[in-house]
N, C-alpha and C positions, 0 to 999 in steps of 0.2 A: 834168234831175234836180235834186232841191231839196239845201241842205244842210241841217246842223242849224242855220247863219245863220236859214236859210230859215224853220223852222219854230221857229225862237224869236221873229223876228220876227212871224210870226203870232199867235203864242199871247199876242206885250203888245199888238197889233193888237186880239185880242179882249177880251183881260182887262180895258183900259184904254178898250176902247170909240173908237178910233181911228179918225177917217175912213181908209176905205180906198185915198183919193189920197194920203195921209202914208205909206203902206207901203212908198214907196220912198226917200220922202226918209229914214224911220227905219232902210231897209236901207242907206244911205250912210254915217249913221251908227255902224251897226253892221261895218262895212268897216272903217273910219279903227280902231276900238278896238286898242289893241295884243296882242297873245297874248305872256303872260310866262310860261315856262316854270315846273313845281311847284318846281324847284332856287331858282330865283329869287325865287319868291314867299315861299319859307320864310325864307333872308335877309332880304327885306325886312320879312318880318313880325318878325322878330328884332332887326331895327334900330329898327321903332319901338316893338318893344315896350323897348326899350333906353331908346331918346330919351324915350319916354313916364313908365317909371320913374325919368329923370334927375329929374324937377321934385320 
């Protein structure tokens, strides 16, 4: 059963024109990435938008 890993990796597979031996090395990649929850993400974007307006 594929996930949606599965077929995102696809779809830059095609878009990007990717040898299709890299499709797995790109799905190793796409493993390691971290999943940061939307609670977290909004913080974080709060902070740099913070850090950002300090300069």
């Amino acid at each position: 059963m594929n996930t949606s890993d599965d077929f995102m990796v696809e779809d830059r597979v095609k878009i990007y024109d990717f040898n299709m031996d890299s499709r797995e090395t790109l799905q190793k990649y796409v493993e390691n990435v971290p999943v940061v929850e939307p609670e977290g993400v909004r913080y974080l974007a709060k902070l740099l938008y913070i850090l950002y307006s300090a300069e």
